[in-house]
FIKOLZA-1660 file (N, C-alpha, C; in steps of 0.1 Angstrom, whole numbers, plus 5000, padded with zeros to 4 digits):
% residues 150
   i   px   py   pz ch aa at
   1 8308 7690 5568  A  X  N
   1 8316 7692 5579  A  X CA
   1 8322 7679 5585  A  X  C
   2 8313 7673 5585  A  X  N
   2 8317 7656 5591  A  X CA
   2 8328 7651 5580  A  X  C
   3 8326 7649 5571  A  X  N
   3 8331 7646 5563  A  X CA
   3 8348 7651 5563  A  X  C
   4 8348 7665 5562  A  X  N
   4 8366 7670 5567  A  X CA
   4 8367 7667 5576  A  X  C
   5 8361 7662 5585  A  X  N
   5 8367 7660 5601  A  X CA
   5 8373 7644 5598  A  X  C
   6 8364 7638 5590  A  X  N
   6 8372 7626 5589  A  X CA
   6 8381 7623 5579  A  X  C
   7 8381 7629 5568  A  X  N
   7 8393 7633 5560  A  X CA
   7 8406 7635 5567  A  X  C
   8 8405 7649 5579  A  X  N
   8 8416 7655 5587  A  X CA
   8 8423 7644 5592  A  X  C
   9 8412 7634 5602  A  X  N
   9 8414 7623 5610  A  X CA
   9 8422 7615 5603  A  X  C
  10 8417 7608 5585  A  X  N
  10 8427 7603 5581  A  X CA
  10 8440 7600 5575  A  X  C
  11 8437 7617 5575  A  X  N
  11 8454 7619 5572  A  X CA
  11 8461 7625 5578  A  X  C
  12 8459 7628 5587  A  X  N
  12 8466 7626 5605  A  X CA
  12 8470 7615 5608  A  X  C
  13 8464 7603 5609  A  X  N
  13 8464 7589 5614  A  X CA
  13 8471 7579 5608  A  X  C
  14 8471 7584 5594  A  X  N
  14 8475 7574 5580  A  X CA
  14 8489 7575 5582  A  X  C
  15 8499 7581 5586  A  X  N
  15 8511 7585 5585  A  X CA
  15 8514 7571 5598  A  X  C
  16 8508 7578 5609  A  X  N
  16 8512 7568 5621  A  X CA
  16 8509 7554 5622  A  X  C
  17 8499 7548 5613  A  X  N
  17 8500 7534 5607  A  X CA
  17 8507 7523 5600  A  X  C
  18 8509 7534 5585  A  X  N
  18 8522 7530 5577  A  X CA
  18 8536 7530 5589  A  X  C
  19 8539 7537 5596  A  X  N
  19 8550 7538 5601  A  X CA
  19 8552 7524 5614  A  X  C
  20 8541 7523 5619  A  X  N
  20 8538 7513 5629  A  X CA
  20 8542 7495 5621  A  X  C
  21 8530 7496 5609  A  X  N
  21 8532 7487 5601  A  X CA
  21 8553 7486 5597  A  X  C
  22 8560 7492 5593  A  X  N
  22 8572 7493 5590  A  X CA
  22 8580 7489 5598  A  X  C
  23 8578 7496 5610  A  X  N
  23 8588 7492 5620  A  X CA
  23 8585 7477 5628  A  X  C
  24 8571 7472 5629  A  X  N
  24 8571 7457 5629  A  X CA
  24 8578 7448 5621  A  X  C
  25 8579 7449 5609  A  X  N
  25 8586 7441 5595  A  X CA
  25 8601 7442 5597  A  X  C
  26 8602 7455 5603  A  X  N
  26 8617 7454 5602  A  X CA
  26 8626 7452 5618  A  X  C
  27 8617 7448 5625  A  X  N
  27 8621 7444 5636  A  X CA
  27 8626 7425 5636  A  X  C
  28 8636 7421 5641  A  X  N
  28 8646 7411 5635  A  X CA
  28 8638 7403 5647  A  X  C
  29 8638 7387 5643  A  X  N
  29 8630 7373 5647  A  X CA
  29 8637 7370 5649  A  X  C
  30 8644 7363 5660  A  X  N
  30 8657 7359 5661  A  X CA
  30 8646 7339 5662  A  X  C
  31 8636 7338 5666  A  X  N
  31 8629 7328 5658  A  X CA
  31 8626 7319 5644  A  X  C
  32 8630 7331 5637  A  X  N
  32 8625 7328 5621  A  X CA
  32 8637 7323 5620  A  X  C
  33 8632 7305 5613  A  X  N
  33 8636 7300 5606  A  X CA
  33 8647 7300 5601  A  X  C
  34 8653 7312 5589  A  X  N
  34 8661 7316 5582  A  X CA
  34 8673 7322 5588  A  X  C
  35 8669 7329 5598  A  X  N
  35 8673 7337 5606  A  X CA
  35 8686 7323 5612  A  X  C
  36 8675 7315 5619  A  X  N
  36 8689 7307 5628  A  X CA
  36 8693 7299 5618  A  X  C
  37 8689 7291 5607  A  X  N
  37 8698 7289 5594  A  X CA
  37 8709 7292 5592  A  X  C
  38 8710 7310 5588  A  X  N
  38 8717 7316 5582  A  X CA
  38 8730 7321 5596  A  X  C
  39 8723 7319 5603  A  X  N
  39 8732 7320 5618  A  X CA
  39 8745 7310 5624  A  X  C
  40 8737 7297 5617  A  X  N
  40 8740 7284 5620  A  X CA
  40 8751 7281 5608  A  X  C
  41 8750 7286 5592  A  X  N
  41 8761 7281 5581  A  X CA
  41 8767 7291 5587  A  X  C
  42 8769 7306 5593  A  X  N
  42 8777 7319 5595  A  X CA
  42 8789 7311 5603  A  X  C
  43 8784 7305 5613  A  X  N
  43 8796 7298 5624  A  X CA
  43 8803 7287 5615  A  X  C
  44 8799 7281 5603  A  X  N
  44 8804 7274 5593  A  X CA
  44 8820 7282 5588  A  X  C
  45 8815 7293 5585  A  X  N
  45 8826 7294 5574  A  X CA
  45 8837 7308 5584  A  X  C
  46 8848 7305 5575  A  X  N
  46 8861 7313 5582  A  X CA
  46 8864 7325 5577  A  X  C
  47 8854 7332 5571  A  X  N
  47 8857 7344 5567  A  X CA
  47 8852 7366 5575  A  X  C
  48 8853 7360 5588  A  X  N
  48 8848 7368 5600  A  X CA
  48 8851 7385 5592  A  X  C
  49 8843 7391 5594  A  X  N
  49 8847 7405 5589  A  X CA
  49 8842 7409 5578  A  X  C
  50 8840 7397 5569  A  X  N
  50 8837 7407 5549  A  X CA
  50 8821 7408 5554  A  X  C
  51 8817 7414 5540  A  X  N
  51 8804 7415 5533  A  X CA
  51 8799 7405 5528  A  X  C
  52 8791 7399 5529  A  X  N
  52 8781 7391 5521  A  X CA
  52 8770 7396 5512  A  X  C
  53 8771 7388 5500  A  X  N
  53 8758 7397 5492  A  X CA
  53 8750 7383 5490  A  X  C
  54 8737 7389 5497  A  X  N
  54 8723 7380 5492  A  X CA
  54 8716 7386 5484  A  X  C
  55 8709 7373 5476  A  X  N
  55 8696 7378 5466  A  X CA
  55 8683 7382 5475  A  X  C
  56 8678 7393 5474  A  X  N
  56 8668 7393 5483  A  X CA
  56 8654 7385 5476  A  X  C
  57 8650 7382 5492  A  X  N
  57 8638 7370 5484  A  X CA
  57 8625 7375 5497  A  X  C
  58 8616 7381 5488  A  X  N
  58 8606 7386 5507  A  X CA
  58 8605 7372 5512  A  X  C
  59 8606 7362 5510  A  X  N
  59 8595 7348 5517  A  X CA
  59 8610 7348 5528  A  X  C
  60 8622 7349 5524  A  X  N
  60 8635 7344 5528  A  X CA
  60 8644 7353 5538  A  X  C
  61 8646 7365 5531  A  X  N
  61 8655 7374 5533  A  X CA
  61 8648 7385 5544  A  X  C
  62 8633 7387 5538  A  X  N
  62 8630 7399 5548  A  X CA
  62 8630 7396 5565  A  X  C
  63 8634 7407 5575  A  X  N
  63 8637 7405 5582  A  X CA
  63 8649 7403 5592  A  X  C
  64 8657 7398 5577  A  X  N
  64 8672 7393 5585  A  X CA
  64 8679 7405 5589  A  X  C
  65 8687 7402 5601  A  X  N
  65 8698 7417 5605  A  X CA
  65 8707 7417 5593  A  X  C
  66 8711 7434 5592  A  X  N
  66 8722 7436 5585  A  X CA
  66 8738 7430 5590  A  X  C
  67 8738 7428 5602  A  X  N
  67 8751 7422 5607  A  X CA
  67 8747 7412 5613  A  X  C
  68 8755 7403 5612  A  X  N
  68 8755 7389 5616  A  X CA
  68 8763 7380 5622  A  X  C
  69 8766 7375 5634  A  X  N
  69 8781 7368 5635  A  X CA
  69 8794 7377 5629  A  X  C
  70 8793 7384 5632  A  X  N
  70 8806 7394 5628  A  X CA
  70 8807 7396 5610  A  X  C
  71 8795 7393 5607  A  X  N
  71 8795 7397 5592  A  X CA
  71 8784 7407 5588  A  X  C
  72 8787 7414 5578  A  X  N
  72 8781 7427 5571  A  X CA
  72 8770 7421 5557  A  X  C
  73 8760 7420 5563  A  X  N
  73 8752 7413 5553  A  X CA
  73 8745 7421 5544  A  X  C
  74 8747 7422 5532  A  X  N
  74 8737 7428 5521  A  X CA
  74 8726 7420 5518  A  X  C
  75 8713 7427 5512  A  X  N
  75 8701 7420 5508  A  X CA
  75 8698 7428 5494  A  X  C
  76 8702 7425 5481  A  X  N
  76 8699 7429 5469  A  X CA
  76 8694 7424 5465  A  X  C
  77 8684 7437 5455  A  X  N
  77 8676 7424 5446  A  X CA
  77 8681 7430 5433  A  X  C
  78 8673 7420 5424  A  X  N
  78 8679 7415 5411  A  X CA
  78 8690 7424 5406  A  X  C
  79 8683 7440 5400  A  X  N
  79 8693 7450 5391  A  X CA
  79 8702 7454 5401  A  X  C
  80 8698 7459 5413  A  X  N
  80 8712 7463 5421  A  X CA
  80 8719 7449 5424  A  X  C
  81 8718 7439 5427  A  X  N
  81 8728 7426 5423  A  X CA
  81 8736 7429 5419  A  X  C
  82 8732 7427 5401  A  X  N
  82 8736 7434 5391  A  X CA
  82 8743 7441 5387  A  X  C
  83 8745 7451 5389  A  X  N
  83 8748 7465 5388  A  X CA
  83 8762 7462 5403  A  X  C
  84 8757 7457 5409  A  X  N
  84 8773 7454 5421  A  X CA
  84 8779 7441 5415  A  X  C
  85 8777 7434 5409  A  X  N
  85 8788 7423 5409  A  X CA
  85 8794 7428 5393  A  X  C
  86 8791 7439 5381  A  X  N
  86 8793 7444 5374  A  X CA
  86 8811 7455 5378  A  X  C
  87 8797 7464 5388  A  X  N
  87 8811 7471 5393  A  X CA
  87 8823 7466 5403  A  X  C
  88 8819 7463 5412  A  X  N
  88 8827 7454 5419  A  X CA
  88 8836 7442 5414  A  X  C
  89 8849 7441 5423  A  X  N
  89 8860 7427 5421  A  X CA
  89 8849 7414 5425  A  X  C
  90 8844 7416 5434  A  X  N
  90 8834 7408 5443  A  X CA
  90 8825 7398 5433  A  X  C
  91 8827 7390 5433  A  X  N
  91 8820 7378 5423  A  X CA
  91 8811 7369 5431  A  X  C
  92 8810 7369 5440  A  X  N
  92 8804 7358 5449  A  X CA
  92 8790 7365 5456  A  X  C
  93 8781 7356 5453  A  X  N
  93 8768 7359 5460  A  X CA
  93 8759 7346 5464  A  X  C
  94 8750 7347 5473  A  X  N
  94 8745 7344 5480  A  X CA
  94 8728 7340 5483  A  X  C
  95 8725 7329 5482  A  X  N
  95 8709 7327 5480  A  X CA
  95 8704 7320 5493  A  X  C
  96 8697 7325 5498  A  X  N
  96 8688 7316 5510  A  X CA
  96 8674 7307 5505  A  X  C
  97 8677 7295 5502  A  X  N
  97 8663 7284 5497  A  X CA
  97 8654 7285 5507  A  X  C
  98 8642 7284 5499  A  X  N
  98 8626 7285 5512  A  X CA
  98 8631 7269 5520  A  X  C
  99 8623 7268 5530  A  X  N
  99 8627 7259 5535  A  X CA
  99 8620 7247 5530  A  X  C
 100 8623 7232 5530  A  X  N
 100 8621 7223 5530  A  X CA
 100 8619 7208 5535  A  X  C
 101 8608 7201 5532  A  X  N
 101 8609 7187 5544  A  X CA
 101 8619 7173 5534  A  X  C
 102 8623 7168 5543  A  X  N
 102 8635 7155 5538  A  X CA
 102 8633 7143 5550  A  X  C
 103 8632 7136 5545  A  X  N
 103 8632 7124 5552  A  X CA
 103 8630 7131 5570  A  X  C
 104 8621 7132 5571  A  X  N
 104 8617 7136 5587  A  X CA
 104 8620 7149 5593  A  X  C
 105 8632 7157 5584  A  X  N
 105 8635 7168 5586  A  X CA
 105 8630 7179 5582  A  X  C
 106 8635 7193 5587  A  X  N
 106 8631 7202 5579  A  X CA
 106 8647 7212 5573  A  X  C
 107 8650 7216 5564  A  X  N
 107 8661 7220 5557  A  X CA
 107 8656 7235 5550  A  X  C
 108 8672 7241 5554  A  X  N
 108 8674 7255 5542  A  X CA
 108 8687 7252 5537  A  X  C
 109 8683 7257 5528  A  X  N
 109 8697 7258 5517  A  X CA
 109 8702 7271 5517  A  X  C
 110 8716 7273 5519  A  X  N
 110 8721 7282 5517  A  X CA
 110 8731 7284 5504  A  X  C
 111 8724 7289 5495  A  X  N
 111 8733 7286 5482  A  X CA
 111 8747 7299 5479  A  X  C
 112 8755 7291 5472  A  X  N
 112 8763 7302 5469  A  X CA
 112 8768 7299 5453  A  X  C
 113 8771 7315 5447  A  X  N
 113 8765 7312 5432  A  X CA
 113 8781 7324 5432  A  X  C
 114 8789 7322 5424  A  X  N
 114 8797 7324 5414  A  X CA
 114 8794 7332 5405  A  X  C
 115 8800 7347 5401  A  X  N
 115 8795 7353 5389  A  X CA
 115 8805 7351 5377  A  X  C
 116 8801 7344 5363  A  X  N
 116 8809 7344 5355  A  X CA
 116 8810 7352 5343  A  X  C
 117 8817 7358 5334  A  X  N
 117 8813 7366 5328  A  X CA
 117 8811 7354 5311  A  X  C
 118 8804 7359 5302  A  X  N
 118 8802 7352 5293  A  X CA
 118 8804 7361 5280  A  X  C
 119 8802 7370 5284  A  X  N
 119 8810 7380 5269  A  X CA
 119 8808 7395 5276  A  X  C
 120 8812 7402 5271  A  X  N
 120 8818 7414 5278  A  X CA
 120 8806 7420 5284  A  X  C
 121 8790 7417 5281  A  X  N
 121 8781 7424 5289  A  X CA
 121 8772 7418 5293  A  X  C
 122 8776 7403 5295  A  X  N
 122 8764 7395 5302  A  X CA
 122 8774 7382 5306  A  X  C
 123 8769 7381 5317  A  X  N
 123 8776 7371 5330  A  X CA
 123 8762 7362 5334  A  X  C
 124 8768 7348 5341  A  X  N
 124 8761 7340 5346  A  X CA
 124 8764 7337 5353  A  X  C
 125 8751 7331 5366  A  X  N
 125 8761 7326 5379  A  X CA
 125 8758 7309 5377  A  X  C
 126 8769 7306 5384  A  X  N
 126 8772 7296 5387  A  X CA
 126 8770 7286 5398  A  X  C
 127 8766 7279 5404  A  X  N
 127 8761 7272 5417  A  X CA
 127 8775 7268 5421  A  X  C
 128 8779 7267 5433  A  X  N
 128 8790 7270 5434  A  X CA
 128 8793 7259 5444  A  X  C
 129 8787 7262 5458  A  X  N
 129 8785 7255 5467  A  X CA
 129 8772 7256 5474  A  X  C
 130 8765 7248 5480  A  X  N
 130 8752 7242 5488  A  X CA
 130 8753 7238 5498  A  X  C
 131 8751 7241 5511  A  X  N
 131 8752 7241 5525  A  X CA
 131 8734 7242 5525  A  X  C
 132 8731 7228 5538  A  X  N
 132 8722 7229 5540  A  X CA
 132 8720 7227 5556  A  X  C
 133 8711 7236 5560  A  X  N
 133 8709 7235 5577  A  X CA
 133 8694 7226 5580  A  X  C
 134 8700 7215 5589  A  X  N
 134 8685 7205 5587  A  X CA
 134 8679 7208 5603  A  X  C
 135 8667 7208 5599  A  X  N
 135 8661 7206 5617  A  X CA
 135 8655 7200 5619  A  X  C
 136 8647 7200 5634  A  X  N
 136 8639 7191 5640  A  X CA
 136 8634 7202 5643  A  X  C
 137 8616 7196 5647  A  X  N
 137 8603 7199 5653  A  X CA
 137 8601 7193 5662  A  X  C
 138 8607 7200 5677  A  X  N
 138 8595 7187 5688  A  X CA
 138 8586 7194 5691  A  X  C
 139 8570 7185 5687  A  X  N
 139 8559 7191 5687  A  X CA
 139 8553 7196 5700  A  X  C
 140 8559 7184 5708  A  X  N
 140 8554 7191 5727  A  X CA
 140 8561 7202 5729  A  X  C
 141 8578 7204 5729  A  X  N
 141 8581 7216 5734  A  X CA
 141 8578 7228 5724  A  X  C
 142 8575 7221 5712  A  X  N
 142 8568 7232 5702  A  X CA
 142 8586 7243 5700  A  X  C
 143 8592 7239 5702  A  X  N
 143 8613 7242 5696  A  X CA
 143 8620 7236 5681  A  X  C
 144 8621 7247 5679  A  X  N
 144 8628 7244 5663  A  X CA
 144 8642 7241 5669  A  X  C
 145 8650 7231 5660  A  X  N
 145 8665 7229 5669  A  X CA
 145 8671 7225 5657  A  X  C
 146 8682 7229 5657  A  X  N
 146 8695 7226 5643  A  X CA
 146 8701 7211 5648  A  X  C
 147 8699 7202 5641  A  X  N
 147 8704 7187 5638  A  X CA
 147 8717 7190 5637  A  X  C
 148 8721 7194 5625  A  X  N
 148 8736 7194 5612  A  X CA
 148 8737 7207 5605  A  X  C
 149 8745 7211 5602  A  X  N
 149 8746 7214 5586  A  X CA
 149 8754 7209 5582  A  X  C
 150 8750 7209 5567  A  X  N
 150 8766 7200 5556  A  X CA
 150 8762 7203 5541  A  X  C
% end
């Protein structure tokens, strides 16, 4: 008897955990890292309105809003990529680098990769252009703050 009662309990409860767990993950950091990065190259470039396609990366990508600075952000991974720069005019995609330290800084890359075709059923990308957003750490105010990008 004990035993169904806690069977019942657990799958009563299991549903409301997974779902708790989900909607923290997908709730947007306007903190993270990547996040003001990818916020910081957005005011870079002059293309207000399109889609962007990123490679999704969990260390990178998870997290980020689907709109952004007046942009419509995708987060694909590998075969759906694939499968859209196939069907699609759309050649151009999008990689967020983990972050990195440089000469006192801290840096992300924002890569952009070119799809090229190389014979009628296999394409390669291309590195295209590299935008990097550098920052600072002040340890007392404990504030991440964007230096540059270039």
């Amino acid at each position: 008897m004990r035993n169904q009662i806690l069977s019942s309990l657990f799958i009563f409860l299991f549903p409301l955990v997974v779902n708790g767990q989900v909607a923290a993950s997908e709730s947007i950091d306007s903190s993270n890292v990547y996040f003001i990065a990818l916020r910081a190259y957005l005011k870079t470039i002059d293309n207000e309105g399109e889609t962007l396609f990123f490679l999704r990366d969990i260390s990178t990508t998870d997290g980020l809003p689907v709109v952004l600075e007046g942009y419509s952000l995708k987060f694909l991974d590998g075969p759906a990529l694939v499968k859209r720069l196939k069907d699609a005019k759309e050649d151009v995609v999008y990689r967020i680098a983990p972050i990195q330290f440089e000469d006192g800084l801290f840096r992300v890359g924002i890569l952009r990769f070119r799809a090229v075709p190389v014979t009628r059923k296999k394409m390669k990308l291309v590195d295209e252009v590299a935008v990097y957003v550098y920052f600072k750490y002040d340890c007392e105010g404990k504030v991440l703050s964007v230096v540059e990008v270039k």
